[in-house]
C-alpha positions in Angstrom: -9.5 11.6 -11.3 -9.6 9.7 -14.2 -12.6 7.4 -14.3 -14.4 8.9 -11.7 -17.7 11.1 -11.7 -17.6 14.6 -10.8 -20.1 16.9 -10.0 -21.0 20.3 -10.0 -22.2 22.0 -6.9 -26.5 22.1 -8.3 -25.8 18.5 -8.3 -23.8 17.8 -5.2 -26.7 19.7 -4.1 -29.1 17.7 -5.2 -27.7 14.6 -4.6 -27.3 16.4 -1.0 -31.1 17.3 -0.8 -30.0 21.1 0.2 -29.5 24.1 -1.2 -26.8 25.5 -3.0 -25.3 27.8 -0.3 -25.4 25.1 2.1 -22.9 23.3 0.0 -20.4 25.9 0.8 -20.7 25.7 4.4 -20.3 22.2 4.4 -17.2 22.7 2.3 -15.6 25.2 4.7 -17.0 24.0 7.9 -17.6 20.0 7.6 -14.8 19.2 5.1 -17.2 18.0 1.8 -14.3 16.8 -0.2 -14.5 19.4 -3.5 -11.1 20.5 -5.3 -11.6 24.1 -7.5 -11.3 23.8 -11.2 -11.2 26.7 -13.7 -12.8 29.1 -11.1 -15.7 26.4 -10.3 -16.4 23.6 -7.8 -16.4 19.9 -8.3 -17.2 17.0 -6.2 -15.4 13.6 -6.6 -19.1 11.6 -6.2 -17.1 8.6 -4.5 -15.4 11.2 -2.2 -18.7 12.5 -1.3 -20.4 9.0 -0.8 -17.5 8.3 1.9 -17.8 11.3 3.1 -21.6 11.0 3.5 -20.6 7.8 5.2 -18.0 9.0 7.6 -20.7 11.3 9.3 -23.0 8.6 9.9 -24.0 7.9 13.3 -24.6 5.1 15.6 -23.0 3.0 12.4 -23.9 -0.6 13.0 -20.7 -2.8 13.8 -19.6 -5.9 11.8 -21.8 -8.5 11.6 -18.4 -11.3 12.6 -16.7 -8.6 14.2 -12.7 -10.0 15.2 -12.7 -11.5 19.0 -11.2 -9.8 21.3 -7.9 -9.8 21.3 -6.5 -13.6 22.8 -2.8 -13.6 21.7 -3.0 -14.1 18.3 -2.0 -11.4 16.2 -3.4 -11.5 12.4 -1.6 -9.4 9.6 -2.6 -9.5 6.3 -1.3 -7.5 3.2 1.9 -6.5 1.2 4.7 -9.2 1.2 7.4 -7.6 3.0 11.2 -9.3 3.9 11.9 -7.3 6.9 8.0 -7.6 8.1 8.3 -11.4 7.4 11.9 -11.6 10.1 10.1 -9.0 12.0 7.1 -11.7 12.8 9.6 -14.0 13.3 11.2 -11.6 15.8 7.8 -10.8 17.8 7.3 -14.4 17.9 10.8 -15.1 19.8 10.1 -12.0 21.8 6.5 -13.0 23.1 6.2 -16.8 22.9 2.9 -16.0 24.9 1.7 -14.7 21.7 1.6 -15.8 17.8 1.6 -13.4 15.0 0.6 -14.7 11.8 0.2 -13.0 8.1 -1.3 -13.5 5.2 -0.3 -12.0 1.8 -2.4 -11.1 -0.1 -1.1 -7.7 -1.7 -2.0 -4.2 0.0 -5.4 -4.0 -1.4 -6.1 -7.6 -0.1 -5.0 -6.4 3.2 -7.2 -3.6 3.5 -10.4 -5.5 2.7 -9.6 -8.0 5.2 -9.0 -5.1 7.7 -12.8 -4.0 6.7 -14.1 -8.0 6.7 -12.8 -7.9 10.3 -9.9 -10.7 9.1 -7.2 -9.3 10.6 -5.7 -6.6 13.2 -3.0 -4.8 10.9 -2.8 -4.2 7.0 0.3 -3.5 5.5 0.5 -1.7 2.5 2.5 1.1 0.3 -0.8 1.7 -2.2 0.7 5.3 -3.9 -1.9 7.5 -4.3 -2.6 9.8 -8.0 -0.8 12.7 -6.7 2.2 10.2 -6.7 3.7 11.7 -3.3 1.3 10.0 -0.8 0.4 6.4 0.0 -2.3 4.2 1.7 -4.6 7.1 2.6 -7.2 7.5 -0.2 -7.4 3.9 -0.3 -7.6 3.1 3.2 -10.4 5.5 3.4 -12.2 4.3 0.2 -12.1 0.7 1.3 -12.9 0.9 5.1 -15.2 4.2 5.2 -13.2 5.7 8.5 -9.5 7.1 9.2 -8.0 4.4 10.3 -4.3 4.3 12.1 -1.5 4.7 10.0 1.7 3.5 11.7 5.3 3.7 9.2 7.0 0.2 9.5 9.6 1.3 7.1 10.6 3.3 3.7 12.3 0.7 0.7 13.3 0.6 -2.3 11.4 -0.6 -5.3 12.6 -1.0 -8.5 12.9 -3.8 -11.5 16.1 -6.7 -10.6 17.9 -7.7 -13.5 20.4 -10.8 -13.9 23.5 -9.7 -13.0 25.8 -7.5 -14.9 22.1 -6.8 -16.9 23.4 -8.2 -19.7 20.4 -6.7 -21.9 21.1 -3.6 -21.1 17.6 -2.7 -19.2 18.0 0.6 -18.0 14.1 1.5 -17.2 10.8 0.5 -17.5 10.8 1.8 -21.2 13.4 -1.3 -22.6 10.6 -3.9 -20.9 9.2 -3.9 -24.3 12.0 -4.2 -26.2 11.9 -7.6 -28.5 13.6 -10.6 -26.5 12.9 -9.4 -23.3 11.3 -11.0 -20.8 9.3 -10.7 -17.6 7.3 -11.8 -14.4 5.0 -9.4 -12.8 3.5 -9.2 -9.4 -0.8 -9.7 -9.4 -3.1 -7.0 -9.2 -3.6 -4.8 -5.9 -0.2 -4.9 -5.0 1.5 -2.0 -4.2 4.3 -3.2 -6.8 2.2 -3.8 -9.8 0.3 -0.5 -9.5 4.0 1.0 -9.2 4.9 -0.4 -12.5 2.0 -0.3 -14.1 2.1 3.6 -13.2 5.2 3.3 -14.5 4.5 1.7 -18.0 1.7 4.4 -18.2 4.2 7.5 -18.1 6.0 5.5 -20.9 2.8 5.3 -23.1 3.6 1.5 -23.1 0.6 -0.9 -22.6 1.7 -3.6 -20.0 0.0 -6.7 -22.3 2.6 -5.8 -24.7 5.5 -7.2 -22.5 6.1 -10.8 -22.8 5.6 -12.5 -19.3 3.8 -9.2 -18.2 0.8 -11.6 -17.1 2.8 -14.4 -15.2 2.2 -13.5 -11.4 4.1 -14.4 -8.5 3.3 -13.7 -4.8 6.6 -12.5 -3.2 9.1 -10.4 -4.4 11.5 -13.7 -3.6 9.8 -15.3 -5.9 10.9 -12.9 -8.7 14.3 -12.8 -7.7 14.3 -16.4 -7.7 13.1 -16.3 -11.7 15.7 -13.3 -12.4 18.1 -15.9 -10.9 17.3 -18.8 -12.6 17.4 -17.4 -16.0 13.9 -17.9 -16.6 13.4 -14.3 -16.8 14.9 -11.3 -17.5 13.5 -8.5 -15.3 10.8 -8.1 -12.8 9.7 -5.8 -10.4 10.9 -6.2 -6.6 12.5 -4.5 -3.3 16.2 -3.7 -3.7 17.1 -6.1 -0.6 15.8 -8.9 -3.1 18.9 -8.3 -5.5 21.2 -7.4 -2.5 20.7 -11.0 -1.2 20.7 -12.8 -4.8 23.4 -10.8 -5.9 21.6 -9.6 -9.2 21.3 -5.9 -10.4 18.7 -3.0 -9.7 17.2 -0.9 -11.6 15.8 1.7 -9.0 12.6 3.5 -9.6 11.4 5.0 -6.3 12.0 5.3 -2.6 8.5 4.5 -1.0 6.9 4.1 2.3 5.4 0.8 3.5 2.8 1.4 6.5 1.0 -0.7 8.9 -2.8 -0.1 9.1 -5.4 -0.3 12.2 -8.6 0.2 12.6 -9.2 3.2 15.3 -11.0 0.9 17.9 -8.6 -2.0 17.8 -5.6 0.4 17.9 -4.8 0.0 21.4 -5.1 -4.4 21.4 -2.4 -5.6 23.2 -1.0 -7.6 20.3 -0.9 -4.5 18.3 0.6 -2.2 20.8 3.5 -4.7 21.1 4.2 -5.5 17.7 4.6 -1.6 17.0 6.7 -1.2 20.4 9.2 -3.7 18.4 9.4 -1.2 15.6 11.7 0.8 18.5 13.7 -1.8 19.8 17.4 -2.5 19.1 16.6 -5.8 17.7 14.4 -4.7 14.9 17.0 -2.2 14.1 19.8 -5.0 14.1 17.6 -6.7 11.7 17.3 -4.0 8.8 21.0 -3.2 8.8 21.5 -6.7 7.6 19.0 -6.0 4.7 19.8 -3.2 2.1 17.1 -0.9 0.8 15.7 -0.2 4.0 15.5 3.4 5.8 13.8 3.7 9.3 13.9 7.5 10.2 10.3 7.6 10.7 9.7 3.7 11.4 7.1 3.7 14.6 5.3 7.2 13.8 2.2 8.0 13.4 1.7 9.4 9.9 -0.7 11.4 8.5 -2.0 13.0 5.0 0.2 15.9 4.6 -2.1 19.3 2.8 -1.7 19.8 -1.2 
């Protein structure tokens, strides 16, 4: 919770306009989001705010809401190889229908799922308790449970020129002098792995040469690994599979595709996650390492503490 306010339950209460035992209630019966601390309990304000939020009623709709739903399908969010063939794939599928995508990183996605700019965000945001992903920041960016669908769970990890001739062997040799990197930008699902990362390590990110050189796709770092530019970066494992260069892995993690509730059930969206089941998606991953689809197509869900 670092960063954020917490209060105690006279404030919540105040902030609340009820009385103390009411808070209670609402904690047992209406889910007020409080976690018990040294016998006492507090209340993530932000958590509260969205919760406030979520039990709104008649909430007003988007101002530019998205059209209905005409044949073209927008996704926007993390930069993803097998998502990328996968559009591809739907478009050769449905010719009757275009899917597009924008990337803008995982937390991009999201706020254009709330700014009505797209039908689908994909994203693999990990969450502080560094076992879950997407959920806390779906909900803190769009105000609502939206649909979670898996697309697939990769692996991450740092690509290194081949035979890693410096010797990189984790995320705690980035600093080491003569060692170079690129980075992937801010509210990517990538950078806040590494930067996570760096943290565990005690190691402040600005001390890494090339820490602060940005590139979109994880491609693009390969490319830079490749070229000798650089000596490391952060990317999927099916990057240094099809460059031939070395990986460093440092977690397996889930990559999901995100709906809002009342779009859910838009043709172009129903389709697209229908291809998540077909034999030609599958043919498509097992040509990619990195890549494991036991629960690609499901319906996930925050699993309980």
């Amino acid at each position: 919770m670092e960063g954020k306010v917490m209060l105690n339950t006279k404030q919540v209460a105040e902030f609340l306009d009820i009385n103390e035992k009411m808070v209670y209630s609402l904690i047992n019966e209406k889910g007020l989001p409080a976690v018990k601390a040294t016998g006492k309990w507090l209340f993530p304000k932000h958590l509260v705010e969205q919760w406030l939020e979520a039990q709104t009623v008649n909430y007003p709709k988007a101002v530019n809401p998205l059209p209905p739903y005409h044949g073209l399908l927008i996704i926007c969010g993390s930069n993803d190889i097998l998502l990328e063939k996968t559009i591809s794939l739907f478009n050769k599928q449905f010719p009757e229908h275009a899917a597009v995508f924008g990337n803008m990183g995982s937390l991009g996605g999201l706020r254009s799922l709330k700014r009505n700019l797209c039908h689908i965000a994909s994203s693999h945001l990990l969450q502080e308790n560094k076992k879950e992903y997407n959920f806390d920041f779906a909900h803190e960016e769009l105000g609502q449970v939206p649909a979670v669908v898996n697309f697939c769970r990769r692996e991450q990890g740092i690509i290194v020129k081949k035979g890693n001739p410096k010797g990189i062997t984790g995320v705690k040799d980035l600093k080491e002098k003569g060692i170079r990197i690129v980075n992937r930008p801010e509210g990517t699902g990538t950078r806040l792995l590494l930067d996570g990362e760096l943290k565990k390590e005690g190691i402040d990110g600005n001390t890494i040469q090339g820490y602060n050189i940005e590139l979109q796709r994880h491609i693009d770092v390969g490319f830079e690994v490749l070229s000798g530019r650089t000596d490391a970066g952060p990317a999927i494992r099916t990057v240094a599979s099809l460059l031939d260069l070395d990986f460093i892995p440092l977690r397996m993690e889930r990559f999901d595709l995100i709906a809002l509730k009342d779009r859910f059930f838009d043709q172009g969206i129903q389709l697209f996650l229908g291809l998540l089941r077909s034999q030609a998606f599958k043919t498509l991953a097992k040509e990619l390492d990195g890549y494991d689809l036991s629960i690609t197509g499901e319906m996930v869900f925050p699993q309980e503490e």
